[in-house]
C-alpha positions as CSV (number, residue, x, y, z in Angstrom):
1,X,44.1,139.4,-57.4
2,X,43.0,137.4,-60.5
3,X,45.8,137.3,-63.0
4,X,44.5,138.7,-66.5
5,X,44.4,135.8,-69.2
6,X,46.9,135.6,-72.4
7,X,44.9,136.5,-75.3
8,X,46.4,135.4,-78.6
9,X,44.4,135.5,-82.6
10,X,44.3,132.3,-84.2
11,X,43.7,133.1,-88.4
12,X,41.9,131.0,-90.0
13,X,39.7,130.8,-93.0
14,X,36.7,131.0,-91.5
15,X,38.0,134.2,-89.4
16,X,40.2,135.4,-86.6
17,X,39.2,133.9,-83.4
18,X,40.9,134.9,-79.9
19,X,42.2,132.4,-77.2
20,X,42.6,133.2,-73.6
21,X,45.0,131.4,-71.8
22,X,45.5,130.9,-67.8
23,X,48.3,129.2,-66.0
24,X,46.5,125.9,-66.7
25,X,45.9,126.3,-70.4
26,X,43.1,127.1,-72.7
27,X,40.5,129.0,-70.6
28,X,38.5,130.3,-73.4
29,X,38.0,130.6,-77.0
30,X,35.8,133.5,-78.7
31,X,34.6,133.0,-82.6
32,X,35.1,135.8,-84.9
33,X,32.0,137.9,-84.6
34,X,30.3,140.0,-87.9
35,X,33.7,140.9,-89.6
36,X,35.3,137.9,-89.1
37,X,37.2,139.0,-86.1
38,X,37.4,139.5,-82.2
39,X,38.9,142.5,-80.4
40,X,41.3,141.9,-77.7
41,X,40.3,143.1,-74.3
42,X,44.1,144.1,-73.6
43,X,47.2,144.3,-75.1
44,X,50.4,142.0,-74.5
45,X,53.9,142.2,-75.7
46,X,55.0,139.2,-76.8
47,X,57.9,139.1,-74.6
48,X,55.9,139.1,-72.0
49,X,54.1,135.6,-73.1
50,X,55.3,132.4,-71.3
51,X,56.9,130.0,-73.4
52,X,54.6,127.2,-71.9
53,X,52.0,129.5,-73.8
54,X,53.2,130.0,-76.9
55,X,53.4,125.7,-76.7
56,X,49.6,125.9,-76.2
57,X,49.1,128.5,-78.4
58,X,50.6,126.4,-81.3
59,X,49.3,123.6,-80.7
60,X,45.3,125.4,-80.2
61,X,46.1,127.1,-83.1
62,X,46.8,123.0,-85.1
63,X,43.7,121.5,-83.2
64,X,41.9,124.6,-84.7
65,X,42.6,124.9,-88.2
66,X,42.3,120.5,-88.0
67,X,38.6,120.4,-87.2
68,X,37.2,123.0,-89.1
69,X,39.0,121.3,-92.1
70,X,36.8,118.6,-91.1
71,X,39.8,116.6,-89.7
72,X,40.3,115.4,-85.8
73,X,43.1,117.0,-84.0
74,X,46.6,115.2,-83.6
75,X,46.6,116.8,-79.8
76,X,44.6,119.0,-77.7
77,X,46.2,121.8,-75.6
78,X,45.2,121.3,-71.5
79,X,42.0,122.9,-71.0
80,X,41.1,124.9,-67.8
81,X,37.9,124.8,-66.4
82,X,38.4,126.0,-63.6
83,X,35.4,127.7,-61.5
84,X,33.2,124.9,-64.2
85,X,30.6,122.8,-62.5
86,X,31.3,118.5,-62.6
87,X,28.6,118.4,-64.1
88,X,29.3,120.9,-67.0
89,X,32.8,119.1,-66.8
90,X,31.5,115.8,-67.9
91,X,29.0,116.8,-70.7
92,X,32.2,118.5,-72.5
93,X,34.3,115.4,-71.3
94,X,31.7,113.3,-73.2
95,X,31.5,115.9,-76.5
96,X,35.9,115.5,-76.3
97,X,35.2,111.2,-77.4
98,X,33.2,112.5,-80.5
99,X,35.6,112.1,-83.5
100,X,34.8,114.1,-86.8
101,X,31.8,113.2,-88.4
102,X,30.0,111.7,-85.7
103,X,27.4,113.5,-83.4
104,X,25.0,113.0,-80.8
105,X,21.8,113.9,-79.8
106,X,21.3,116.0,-75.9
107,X,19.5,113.1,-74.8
108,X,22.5,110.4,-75.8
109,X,25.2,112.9,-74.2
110,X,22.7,112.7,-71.1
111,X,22.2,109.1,-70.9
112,X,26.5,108.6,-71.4
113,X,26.8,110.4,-67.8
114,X,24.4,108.7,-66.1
115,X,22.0,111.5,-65.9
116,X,19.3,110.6,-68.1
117,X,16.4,113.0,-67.7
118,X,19.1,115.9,-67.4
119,X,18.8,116.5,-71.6
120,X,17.9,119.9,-70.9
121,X,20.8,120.6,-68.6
122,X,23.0,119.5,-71.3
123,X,21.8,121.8,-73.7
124,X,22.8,124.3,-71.0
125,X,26.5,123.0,-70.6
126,X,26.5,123.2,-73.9
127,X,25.4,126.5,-74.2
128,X,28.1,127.6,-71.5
129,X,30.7,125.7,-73.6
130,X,33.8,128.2,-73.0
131,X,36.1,126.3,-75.8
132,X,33.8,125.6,-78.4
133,X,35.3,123.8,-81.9
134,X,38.1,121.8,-79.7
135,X,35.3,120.8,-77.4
136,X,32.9,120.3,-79.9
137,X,29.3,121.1,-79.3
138,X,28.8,121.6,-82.5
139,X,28.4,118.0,-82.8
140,X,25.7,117.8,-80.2
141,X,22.4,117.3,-82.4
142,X,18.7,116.9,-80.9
143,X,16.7,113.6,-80.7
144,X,15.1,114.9,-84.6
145,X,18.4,115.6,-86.1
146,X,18.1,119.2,-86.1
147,X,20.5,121.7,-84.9
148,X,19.1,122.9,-82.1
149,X,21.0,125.7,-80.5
150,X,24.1,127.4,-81.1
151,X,24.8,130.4,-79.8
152,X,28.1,131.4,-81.6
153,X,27.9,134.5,-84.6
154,X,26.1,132.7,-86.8
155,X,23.9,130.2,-85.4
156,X,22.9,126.9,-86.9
157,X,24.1,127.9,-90.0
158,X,27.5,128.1,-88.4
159,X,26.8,124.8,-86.7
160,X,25.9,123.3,-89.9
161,X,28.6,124.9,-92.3
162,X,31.0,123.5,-89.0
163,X,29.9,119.9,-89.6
164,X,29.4,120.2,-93.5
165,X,33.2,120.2,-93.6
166,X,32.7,116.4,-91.6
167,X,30.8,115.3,-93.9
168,X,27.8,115.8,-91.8
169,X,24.5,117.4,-93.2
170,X,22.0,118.9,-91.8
171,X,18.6,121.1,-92.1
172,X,18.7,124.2,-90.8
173,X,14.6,125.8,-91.0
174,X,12.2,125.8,-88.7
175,X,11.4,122.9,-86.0
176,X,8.0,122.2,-87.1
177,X,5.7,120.7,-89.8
178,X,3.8,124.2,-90.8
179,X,1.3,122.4,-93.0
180,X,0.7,120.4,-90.1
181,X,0.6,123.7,-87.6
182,X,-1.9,125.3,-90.1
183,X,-4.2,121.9,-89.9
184,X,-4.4,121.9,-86.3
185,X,-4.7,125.7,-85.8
186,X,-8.0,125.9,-88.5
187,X,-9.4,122.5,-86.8
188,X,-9.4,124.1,-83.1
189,X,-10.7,127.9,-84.3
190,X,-13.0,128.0,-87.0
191,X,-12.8,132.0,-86.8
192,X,-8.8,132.2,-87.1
193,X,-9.3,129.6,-89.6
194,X,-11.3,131.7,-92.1
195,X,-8.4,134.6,-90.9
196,X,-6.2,132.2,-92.1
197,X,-7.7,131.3,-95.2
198,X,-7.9,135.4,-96.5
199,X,-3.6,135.6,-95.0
200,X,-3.3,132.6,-97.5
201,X,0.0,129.8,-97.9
202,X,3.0,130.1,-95.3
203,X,5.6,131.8,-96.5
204,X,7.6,132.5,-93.1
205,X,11.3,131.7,-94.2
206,X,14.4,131.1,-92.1
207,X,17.5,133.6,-93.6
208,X,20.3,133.7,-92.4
209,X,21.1,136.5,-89.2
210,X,24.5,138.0,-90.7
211,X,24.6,141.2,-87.6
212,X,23.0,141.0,-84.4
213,X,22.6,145.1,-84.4
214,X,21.1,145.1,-87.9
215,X,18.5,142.4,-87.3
216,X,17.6,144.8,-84.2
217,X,17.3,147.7,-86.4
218,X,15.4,145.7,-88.5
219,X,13.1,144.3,-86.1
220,X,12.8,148.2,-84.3
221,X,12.0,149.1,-88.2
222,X,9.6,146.7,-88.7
223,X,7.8,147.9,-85.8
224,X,7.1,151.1,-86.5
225,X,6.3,150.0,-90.4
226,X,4.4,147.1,-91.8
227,X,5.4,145.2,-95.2
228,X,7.2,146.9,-98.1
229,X,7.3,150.2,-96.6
230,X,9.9,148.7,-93.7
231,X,11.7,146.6,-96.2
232,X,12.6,150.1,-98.3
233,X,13.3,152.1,-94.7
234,X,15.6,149.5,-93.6
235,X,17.7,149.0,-96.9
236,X,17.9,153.1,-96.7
237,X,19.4,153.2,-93.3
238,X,21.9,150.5,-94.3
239,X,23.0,152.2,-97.4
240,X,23.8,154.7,-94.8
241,X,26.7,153.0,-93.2
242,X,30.1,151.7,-94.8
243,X,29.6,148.4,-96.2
244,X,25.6,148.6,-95.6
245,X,26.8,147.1,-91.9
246,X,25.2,149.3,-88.9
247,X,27.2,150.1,-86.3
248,X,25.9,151.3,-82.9
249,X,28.2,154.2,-82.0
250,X,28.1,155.7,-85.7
251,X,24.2,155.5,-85.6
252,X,24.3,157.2,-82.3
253,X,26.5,159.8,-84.3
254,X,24.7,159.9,-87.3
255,X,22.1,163.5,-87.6
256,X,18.6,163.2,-87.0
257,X,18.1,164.7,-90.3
258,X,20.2,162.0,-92.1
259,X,17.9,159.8,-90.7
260,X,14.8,161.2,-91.1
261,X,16.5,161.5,-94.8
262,X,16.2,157.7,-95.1
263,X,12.9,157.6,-94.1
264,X,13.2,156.6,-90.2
265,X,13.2,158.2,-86.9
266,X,15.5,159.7,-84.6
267,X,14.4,157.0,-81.7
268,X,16.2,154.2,-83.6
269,X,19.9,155.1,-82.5
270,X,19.5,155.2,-79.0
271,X,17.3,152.4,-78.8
272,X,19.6,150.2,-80.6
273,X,22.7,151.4,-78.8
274,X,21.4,151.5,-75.5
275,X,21.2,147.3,-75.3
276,X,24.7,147.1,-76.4
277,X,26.2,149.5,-74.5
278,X,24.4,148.1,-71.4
279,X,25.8,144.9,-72.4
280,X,22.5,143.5,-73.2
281,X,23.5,142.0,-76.7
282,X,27.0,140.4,-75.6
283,X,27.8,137.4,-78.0
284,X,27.6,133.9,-76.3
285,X,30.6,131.2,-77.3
286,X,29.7,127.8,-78.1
């Protein structure tokens, strides 16, 4: 039988994140989610902690607070990756020789373990990172300078705010030229061109995804309701909720004819709780 991990809160003033330690070390680390906090998945008296944990613990919890000040750790706790392919193992082995302030493109961390063409893969290890900050992805860029993923709460604007306090900056908005995309879209379909023309300048913005459940109410808003009209509905069934934050299991609880009071239909509760509590939204770590 798999012995349960050791998870501890680390404080910090970007949020509470969680550690999980095994017998080996740090297995995992979880960034604060919405509120600027995880949930335990179980309970442990202190007393029942190791003392070789509580070591680790104190020195994650230094590494920690150290890097997102922008500085480099003065020591790292060991790091289980256990069940972790070599290949994973090497593109966060590589990511552990960046110092603070320096970063690398997918294609360099590629070509620095000898699999050149694997650039792809990396993003994937990266992706899969289970001890993002100390092992830090965040300074894994691509070949542009951009981003590119992140998949903690947050997104690049986490990625960027992570290397801001480096000394790094970078542009978070969209990956292409949309002057450039409008050109080549009106030059290949003279028809979607004069469409074009009537829609008139790009105004697609990147903002900032602060919930994962409101942007899906927003987006299951925006598709029953074009334009203004979804705009006002949407900002009425926040104002429902404490905070203006929605919450899954309270929409599910919430009256049809509160809803229908805000101007939206009874389908939007279950169809936003049913993908999280199938598990369909769970939150990625690095």
């Amino acid at each position: 039988m798999e012995t349960p991990l050791v998870e501890l809160p680390i404080t910090t003033r970007d949020g509470i994140f969680l550690a999980h330690y095994s017998g080996k070390g740090l297995a995992e680390l979880d960034f604060p989610n919405a509120n600027g906090l995880v949930a335990p998945r179980r309970a442990f008296n202190a007393k029942q902690i190791p003392l070789q944990i509580l070591r680790w613990h104190r020195i994650t919890t230094d590494a920690l607070k150290a890097i997102l000040a922008g500085r480099d750790p003065k020591d790292l706790p060991p790091l289980d990756w256990t069940g972790k392919t070599e290949f994973q193992k090497a593109v966060w082995r590589s990511m552990l020789k960046l110092s603070a302030g320096k970063t690398k493109s997918y294609g360099e961390v590629a070509q620095a373990i000898g699999h050149p063409k694997a650039v792809r893969a990396v993003g994937s290890a990266c992706g899969a990172n289970p001890i993002p900050v100390l092992v830090p992805c965040h300074r894994i860029l691509s070949s542009t300078g951009k981003p590119g993923g992140f998949t903690a709460y947050g997104g690049a604007t986490t990625k960027a705010h992570m290397l801001s306090a480096e000394g790094v900056t970078i542009s978070v908005g969209l990956d292409f030229d949309p002057s450039a995309a409008r050109a080549h879209v009106c030059a290949k379909d003279a028809r979607l061109a004069r469409v074009i023309e009537k829609v008139g300048p790009f105004r697609l913005a990147v903002t900032e995804a602060h919930d994962t459940f409101d942007e899906l109410a927003r987006s299951i808003v925006y598709q029953q309701l074009a334009g203004r009209a979804a705009a006002t509905i949407h900002g009425r069934v926040k104002a429902l909720f404490p905070r203006a934050r929605i919450r899954p299991n309270a929409l599910l609880a919430m009256s049809d004819a509160k809803l229908r009071g805000a101007g939206e239909t009874a389908t939007l509760g279950p169809r936003l709780a049913t993908g999280k509590n199938h598990g369909r939204c769970k939150r990625r770590r690095g």
